[in-house]
Each structure stands twice: as C-alpha cells, then as structure tokens.
N, C-alpha and C positions, 0 to 999 in steps of 0.2 A: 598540652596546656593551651587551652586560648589565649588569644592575643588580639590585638587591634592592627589589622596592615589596610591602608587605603591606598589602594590602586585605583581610582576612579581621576585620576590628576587631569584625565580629558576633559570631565564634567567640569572640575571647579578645584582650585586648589587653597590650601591655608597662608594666608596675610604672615610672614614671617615678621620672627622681633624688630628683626633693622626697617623692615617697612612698617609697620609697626609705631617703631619710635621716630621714623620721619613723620608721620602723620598725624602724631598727638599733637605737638605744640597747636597748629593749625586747626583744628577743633575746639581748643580750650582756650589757650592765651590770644593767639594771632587769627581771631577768625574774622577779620576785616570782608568786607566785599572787594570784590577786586578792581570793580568798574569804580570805587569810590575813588575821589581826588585828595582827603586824609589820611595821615600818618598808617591807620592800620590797612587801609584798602590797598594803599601804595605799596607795602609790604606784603600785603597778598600778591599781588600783580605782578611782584617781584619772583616769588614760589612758584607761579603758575607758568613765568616766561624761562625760569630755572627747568624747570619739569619739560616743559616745550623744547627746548634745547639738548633735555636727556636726551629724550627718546627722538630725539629730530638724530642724534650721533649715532645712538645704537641702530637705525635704519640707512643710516649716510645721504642725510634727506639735510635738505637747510630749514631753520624753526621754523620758516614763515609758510612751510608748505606742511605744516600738520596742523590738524583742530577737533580738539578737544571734543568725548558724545558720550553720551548715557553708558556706550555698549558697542561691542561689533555686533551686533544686529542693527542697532540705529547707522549705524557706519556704512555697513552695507544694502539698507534702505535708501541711503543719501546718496553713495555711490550710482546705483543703479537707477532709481528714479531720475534724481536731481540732473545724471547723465542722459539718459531718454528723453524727457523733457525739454533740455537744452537743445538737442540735434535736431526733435521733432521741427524744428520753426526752419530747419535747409533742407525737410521733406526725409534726411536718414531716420526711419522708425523700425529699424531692425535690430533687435539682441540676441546675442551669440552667450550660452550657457551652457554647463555641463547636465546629466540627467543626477548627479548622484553629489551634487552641491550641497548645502546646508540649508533647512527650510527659509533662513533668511533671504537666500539668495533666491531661493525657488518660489515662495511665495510672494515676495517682491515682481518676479516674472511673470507671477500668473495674476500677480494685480494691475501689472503693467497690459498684459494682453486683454482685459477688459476695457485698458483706456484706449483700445485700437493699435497699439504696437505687435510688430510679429516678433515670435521669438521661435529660434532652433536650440533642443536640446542634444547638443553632443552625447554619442554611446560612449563609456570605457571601455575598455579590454577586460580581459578576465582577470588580469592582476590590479585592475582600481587604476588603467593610467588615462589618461588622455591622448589620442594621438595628433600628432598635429596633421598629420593628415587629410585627417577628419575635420578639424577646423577649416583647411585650405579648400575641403570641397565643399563647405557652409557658407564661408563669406562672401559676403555681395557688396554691390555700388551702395546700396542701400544700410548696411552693416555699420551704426553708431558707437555699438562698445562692444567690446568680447570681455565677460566676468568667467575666471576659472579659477578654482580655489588651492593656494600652493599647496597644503597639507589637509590631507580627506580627516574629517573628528570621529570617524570611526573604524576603518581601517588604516588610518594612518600612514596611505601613500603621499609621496611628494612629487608633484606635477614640471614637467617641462615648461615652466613659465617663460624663461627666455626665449627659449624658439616660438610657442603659443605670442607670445607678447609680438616680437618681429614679425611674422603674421599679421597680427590685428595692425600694427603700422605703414606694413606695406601697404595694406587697403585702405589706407585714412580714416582705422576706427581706432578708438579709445580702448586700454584695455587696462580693468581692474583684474585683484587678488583677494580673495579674502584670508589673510593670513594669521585669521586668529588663532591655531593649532598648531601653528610655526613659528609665531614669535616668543623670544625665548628658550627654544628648543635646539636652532639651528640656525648658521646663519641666514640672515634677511637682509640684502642689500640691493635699496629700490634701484640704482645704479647699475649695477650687475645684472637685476633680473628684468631692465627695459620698463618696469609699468608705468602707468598714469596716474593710479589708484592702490591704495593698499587699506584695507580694515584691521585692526586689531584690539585684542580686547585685556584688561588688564588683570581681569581675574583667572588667567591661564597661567599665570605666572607670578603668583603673590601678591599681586597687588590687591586690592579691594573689588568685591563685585562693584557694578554700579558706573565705570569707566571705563570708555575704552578712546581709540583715535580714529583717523580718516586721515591720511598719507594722500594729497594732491599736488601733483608735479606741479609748477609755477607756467601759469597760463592755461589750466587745467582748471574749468569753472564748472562743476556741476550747477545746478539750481539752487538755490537757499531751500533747504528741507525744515526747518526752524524756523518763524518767523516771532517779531517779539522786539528782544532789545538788538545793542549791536556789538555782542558777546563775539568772541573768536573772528575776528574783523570784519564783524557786520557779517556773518557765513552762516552763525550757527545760535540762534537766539535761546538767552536762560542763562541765569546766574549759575559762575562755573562751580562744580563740585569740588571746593579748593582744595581739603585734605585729601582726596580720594588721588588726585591729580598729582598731588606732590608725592603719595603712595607708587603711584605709577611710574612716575620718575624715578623714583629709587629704585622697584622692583626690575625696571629693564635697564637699568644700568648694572646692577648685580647680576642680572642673568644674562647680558652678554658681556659683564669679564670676564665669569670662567667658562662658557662657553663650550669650548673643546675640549676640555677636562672634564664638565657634567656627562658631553656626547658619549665619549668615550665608556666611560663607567656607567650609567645609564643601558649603552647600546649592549653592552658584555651581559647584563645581570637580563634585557631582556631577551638574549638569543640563548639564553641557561634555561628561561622558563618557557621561553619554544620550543628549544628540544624534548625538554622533560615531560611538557605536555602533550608532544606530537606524538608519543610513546603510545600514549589510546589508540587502541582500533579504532577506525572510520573518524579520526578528527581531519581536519583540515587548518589550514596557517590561511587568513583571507586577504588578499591583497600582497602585494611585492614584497618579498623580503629585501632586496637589495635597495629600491628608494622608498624607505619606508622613516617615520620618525624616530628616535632611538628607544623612546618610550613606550612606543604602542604595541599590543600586541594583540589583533581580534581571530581567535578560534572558534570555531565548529566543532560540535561536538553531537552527531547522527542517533537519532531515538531518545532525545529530550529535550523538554522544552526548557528556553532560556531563563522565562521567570523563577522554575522551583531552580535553577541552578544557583539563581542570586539570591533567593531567599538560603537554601540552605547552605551557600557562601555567607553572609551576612549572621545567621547563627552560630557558624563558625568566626566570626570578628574577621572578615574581607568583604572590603568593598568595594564592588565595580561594575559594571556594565554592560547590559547586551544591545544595545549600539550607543545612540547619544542621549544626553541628559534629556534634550528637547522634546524626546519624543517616548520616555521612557513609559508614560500614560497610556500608548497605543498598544492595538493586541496587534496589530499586522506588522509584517516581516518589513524590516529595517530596508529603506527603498536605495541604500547602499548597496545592503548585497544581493536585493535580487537583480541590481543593473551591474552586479559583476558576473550573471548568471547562476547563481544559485538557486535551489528549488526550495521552495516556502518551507518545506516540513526540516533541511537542513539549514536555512537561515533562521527560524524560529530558535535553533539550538547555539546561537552563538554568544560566546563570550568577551568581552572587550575588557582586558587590564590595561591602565595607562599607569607607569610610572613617572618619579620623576627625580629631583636631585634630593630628594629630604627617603626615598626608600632606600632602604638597607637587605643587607645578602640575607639577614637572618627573617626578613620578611619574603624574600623570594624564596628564601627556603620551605619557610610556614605553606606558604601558596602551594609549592610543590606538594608536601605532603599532604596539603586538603584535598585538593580539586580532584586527585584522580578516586578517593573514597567515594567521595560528593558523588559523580560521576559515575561510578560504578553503582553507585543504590538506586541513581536515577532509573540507572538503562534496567537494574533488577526487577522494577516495578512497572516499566514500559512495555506494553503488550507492541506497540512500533517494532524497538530493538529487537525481538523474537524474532520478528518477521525478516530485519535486515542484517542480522549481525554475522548471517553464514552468508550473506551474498557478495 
C-alpha cells in the first residue's frame, strides 16, 4: 500500500504545532515593529530579546553574542566576508576552508578570491573527515579565519572542531562553523567546541524557512554585511522577521530538551536502514559511520542513476535526496562525494535519507521494502550494471 514517508529532513523540515502556535499571535494580534518605542513595538522587542535568549541557552553562548539573518547562508556570507574584510586592513588575507563545504561557504570563497584574498581548500579522507593535520600544514602568519563545517548536509559526518578550532587560535586566526545540519540534531556547545563563529539556520529543525542566526564570540566583530537601520545592534540592518524569530526560539528550545532521547531513537531506526540497505550488491555507506549525524544516511548504489532512483522513490510516496537541496537542479556529481573519492558513474548513483524525530519504524520499514525493488528494476534496465555486476 502507498504511503507518504519524508526522509528528506536534511533539505527542509515541517513548522511543528508548538512552533506553530508560538508564532501566530505575532503575525496577527502582536505584530508591532520592534524598533518602535510603542506599546505594540515594545512587546515585540520583548519576543525577539525572549527568542535571542532561547537559542543564546541551547548553544551556551550569552544573548548579546547572537543576531538574528534571513538564513544560514546569509550567516555564513557575514561570517566569512565581514571576517576577511575586517583582517584585510592588519594585511591577514588568507582563508583556510574545507573542499566539500556547502556552496555558501564555497562560493562566498571564491567571491572572496576575486576581491584579492587567498584561500586553501582542505582535502577529506575517504570517510568525509577533516584532518587536522592538514589544517596545521595550511596555516600561515597570514591565516585570518579557518571556516569548517561541524556536520557535512550530505554525508552527514561531524568534524573535529575542537582540535580544528585550537589550531586556528594558536595561529591568531579566527575560526568559524557552519552548524546548520547540527543544530538540533546533536549537542552544540560554542564553549566546548572553541569557535568564534557559528551559522545556523532554523528551518533544519521546525522552525520556519526564512531564519536563521550568526553566533559571535564577544569581541568577535566581523564587518557589518547589512547596511540600513540599526537592527540587531547596529550589526545587521532590516526590520526583524518577528514571528519567524519567536518560531525559532521555540523550535531550538524543543529540540535541545529531548535531545538525547530524539539521538538515541533516531540513530537505532537509521543503522536498521543501513544495514538493510547495505544488503544490495555493489552499494556503498558514504561517509563515517561512527561520527556521522544520527539522521543521515547517504548510499551508493553502482549502475544507476540517482535521478530515476528519486523519481521512482517519489511515485512510491518517499522522499529524499541524491545530495543537497541546493543543488539538486545540477546534472554533475555531488562535489561531496567526488572529494571523498568516489568515481562519477558511482556518485551519480547515490541516495541521501535524512531522518528525524517526527519519522516512525513503520516508515523505515516502508523505505525498506521500496528501495531495494526500486533498485533492482533500475540496475534490470541499465546496460552499466551488465557490465559491472560480475566484477
């Protein structure tokens, strides 16, 4: 029997009722500006500094060092520029980056090296990590910030930020995260993991598209990337997105109290549909299994392509992903996994489920019994699989 299972929680997930009913009144009755000096503005100001406070807790950050952006890709624009910019004027114009980042961070990079900044992109391992190694033999006199992103959004490894981080401070560079694919998911505490910098964005985790934050240490000034009013104290210019913000507040205080209760159950139901899946001949598991998100799980699957895998997933009522949303428009191979080493004709073939706390066994079950049919008619029709499936 078909059914509806959405595994795609990496791409975007659904506004739950509690965030939800946080964010009506403020739309409807309470939608004050917030910069006003009247009863309803004031009352906004009030929700917006409430909100700043959540999510300043659930990161163990104090209010005054997060502010409020459209998005973790604005977040991670602001990080990176407004930090380059800033150092250029003591002569540091070098950025330390990963090759298999998120196009925010990567195109922010390669907009920066037209303005005349150098940048290195760090290689991974074969399992999606970072080494820090490889950082300690990048950094220079010249090294302004090192950006490494805690949770990869398509293999779903999680990086040694801590040590990466002590690195970039022994050398008196700045170092960002981009933790949109980990907040919510696992603990994040900027405290613990050393940064300067953290992005996050709030529709990874129920909140509304359209918000996300920028986490800076205190004393920690990137450039003003916004220019305008003197929104987010004078940082971040534009009348704040108020409901969306008081969304956001709710959603990451909901999903870091259970927390380790979601991990837990979450990480059980996705190593059920690893094994099950790994059953296929010539699949592959991409990326760490041991520091990996509890949600994510990106497969390879040798002699088909990823597009008819999703369409004829999607006919069957699943849906999910052969890398990131961002780039799902592209015909070329996902530039995550060919920088884990993978060969075009088996990265073309790969699948990305992201769970999260709203999927159910009876959905991972359903997944179970599609994918490997799916899969089987694929490789029947593939003149490829002929070729490889004795080899």
């Amino acid at each position: 029997e078909k059914r509806f299972v959405y595994a795609d929680n990496a791409a975007t997930t659904p506004v739950t009722p509690a965030v939800l009913e946080a964010m009506t009144p403020w739309l409807m009755e309470n939608y004050g500006n917030p910069s006003s000096i009247y009863s309803i503005g004031r009352t906004a100001r009030t929700a917006v500094e409430k909100a700043r406070r959540q999510v300043a807790a659930a990161l163990n950050a104090e209010p005054g060092e997060i502010y409020f952006t459209s998005c973790g890709t604005e977040a991670d624009n602001w990080a990176l520029k407004g930090s380059m910019r800033r150092w250029a004027a003591k002569g540091k114009k070098h950025l330390i980056t990963a090759v298999f980042e998120h196009h925010a961070i990567l195109h922010s990079a390669r907009a920066l090296e037209k303005e005349g900044f150098e940048v290195t992109y760090l290689p991974v391992t074969p399992e999606g990590l970072v080494d820090p190694a490889e950082l300690e033999k990048a950094i220079r006199e010249d090294t302004a910030l090192v950006s490494i992103m805690l949770a990869n959004n398509e293999i779903g490894t999680v990086q040694p930020i801590a040590e990466l981080a002590a690195i970039a401070h022994a050398h008196g560079a700045w170092f960002h995260t981009d933790a949109v694919q980990a907040v919510g998911h696992i603990p994040v505490d900027i405290k613990a993991l050393g940064v300067d910098m953290l992005s996050l964005s709030g529709h990874k985790f129920h909140a509304p598209k359209g918000v996300g934050a920028l986490y800076a240490k205190k004393g920690i000034l990137p450039d003003i990337f916004m220019d305008g009013g003197a929104q987010e104290k004078g940082r971040r210019a534009g009348t704040e997105n108020l409901a969306s913000i008081v969304g956001l507040g709710e959603a990451i205080t909901v999903a870091t109290a259970s927390l380790e209760e979601n991990m837990a159950r979450i990480t059980a139901m996705r190593d059920r549909l690893i094994d099950s899946l790994l059953r296929l001949p010539k699949t592959r598991l991409n990326g760490s299994r041991e520091h990996r998100l509890p949600g994510n799980l990106n497969i390879s699957f040798e002699g088909i392509e990823g597009e008819s895998l999703l369409l004829r997933l999607d006919m069957a009522g699943i849906c999910a992903s052969s890398g990131s949303a961002c780039t799902s428009g592209s015909l070329d191979p996902s530039h995550v996994l060919m920088a884990i080493g993978l060969k075009h004709e088996v990265a073309h073939g790969s699948l990305r489920l992201s769970l999260s706390e709203l999927t159910t066994e009876e959905d991972i079950d359903y997944i179970i019994a599609q994918v490997p049919p799916i899969v089987e008619g694929l490789r029947a029709m593939s003149p490829v699989w002929e070729k490889i499936k004795d080899l």
